[in-house]
N, C-alpha and C positions, 0 to 999 in steps of 0.2 A: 607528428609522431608523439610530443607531448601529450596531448589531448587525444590522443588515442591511448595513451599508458596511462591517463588520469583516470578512464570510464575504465580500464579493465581493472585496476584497484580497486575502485568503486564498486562496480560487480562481484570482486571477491570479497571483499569487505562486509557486503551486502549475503552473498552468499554463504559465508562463514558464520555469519548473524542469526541466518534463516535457520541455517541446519541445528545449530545450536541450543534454537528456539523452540524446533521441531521436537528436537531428543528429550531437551528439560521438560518442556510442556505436555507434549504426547505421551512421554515415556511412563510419566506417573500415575497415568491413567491405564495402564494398559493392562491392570489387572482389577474386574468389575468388585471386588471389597477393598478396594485401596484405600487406607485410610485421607489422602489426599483428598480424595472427595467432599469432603467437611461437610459447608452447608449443602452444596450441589448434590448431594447422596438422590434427596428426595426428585430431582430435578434434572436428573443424567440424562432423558431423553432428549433436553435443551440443548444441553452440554457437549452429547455427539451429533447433534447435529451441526452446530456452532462450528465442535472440532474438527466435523468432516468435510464441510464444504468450506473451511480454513484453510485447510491441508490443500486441498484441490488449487487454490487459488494460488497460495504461496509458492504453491509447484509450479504450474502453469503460467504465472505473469511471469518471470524471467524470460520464455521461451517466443511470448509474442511481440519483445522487446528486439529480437534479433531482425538487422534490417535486413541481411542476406536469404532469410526465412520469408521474411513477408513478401520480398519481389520474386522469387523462386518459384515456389509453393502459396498462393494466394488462396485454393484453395481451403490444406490442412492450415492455412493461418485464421478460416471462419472457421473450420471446424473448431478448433484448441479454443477459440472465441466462447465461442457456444460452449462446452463444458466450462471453461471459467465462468460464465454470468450464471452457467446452470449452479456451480459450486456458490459463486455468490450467493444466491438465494436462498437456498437453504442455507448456509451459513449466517447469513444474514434474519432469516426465521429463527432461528433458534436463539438468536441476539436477542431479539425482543421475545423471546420466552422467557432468556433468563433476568432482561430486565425488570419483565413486569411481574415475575414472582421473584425478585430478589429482594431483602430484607435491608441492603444495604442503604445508609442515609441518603437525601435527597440529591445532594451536591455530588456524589457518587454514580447514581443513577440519572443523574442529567449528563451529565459528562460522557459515559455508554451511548447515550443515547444521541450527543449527539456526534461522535464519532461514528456509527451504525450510518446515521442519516448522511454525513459526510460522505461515505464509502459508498453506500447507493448512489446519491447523487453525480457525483463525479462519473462513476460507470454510465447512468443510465444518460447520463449527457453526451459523454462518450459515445453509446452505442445512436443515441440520436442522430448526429452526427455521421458516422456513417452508412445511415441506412438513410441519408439524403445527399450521399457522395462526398460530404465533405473530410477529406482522408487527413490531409493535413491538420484540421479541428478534432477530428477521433482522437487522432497520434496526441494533439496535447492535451487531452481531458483524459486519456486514458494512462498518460506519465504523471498526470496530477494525483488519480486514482491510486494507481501505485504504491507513490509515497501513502496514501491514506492506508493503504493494507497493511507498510511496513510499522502501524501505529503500535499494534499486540510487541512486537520486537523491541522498538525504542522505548515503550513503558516499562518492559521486563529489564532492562538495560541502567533505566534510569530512575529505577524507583532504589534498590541497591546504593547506587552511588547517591543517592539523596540522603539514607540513612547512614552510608558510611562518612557522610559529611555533619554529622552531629544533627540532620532533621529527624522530630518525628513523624513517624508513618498515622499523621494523624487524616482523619478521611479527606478536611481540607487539602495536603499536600496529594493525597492519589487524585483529586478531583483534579490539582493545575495538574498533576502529571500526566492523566488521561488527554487536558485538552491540548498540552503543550506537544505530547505524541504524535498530532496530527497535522496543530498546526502547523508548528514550526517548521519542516519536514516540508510541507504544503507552498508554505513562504518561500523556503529557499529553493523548492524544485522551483516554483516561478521567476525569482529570481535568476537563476543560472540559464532557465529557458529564454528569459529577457535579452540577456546577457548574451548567449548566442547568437539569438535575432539579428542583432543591432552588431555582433561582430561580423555574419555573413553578409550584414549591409553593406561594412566596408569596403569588406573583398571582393564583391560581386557588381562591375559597375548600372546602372539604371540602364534601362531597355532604352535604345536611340542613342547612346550616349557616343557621339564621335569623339573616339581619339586624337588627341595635341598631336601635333603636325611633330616627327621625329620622335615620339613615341615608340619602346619597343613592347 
């Protein structure tokens, strides 16, 4: 019951994150002469599509997360599939549009870029995976992924609290905050996934394994 009330905070927490993300980041853009747009003016066609096939994802990965959905409905669990890698990609295109016309310093743009790389990655190992049946290896390359997507969120989150802490927003600091977004996030999903493992090992005794005589 613990550990059931620790993943549904977690998902809210997660949830409250997203939406919040959604409103500040989408919202500002939702009128085509906003001045929001800064440098990006020249380069919007990058930028929606960046934000569209963002949107898509961040919606959609919660929902392939649900285990009562995926044994149910196997089915709409490839379809929802399939529009998230489709959203991926294009999102993920327009990544590398804006990286490679963005004026930003170098340390900046390696960091984009390889968070971008990161997020493909994980996905497309993921979808390897199970299109060779291995369902269990999908499931954790695609909760690794996850965390990768959640990176746009904990950058927005922790770039703020860096400057309210007396740092400046110099390109050095967004460059560790960009990689720190993904990894760390990346780490500890491994972590706790470990952590699990090795807890259901306990629980669960090994296949053959006869029970001590007065055992109940």
């Amino acid at each position: 019951m613990a550990l059931h009330l620790a993943w549904a905070a977690l998902w809210l927490l997660l949830g409250i994150a997203s939406l919040e993300f959604l409103l500040a980041a989408y919202g500002k853009y939702r009128h085509l002469d906003s001045a929001a747009y800064g440098m990006f003016m020249m380069r919007r066609s990058w930028l929606w599509m960046h934000l569209a096939g963002g949107l898509t994802t961040v919606l959609l990965g919660p929902v392939q997360f649900f285990t009562q959905w995926r044994h149910r409905y196997p089915r709409p669990h490839r379809l929802v599939g399939r529009l998230y890698l489709s959203g991926l990609l294009v999102a993920a295109t327009g990544a590398v549009g804006l990286i490679a016309s963005s004026p930003a310093p170098f340390a900046i743009r390696l960091a984009f870029s390889a968070t971008a790389l990161a997020w493909l990655t994980t996905a497309l190992t993921g979808l390897v995976a199970i299109r060779r049946g291995a369902v269990e290896r999908h499931r954790r390359w695609m909760v690794r992924h996850y965390a990768v997507t959640l990176a746009p969120i904990l950058f927005r989150l922790s770039l703020p609290l860096a400057i309210a802490g007396g740092l400046a927003p110099s390109p050095a600091l967004i460059a560790t905050l960009l990689w720190c977004s993904w990894v760390v996030p990346l780490l500890a999903c491994e972590t706790v996934c470990r952590l699990a493992g090795l807890w259901r090992a306990t629980r669960v005794p090994p296949p053959g394994a006869v029970p001590l005589a007065g055992a109940r």
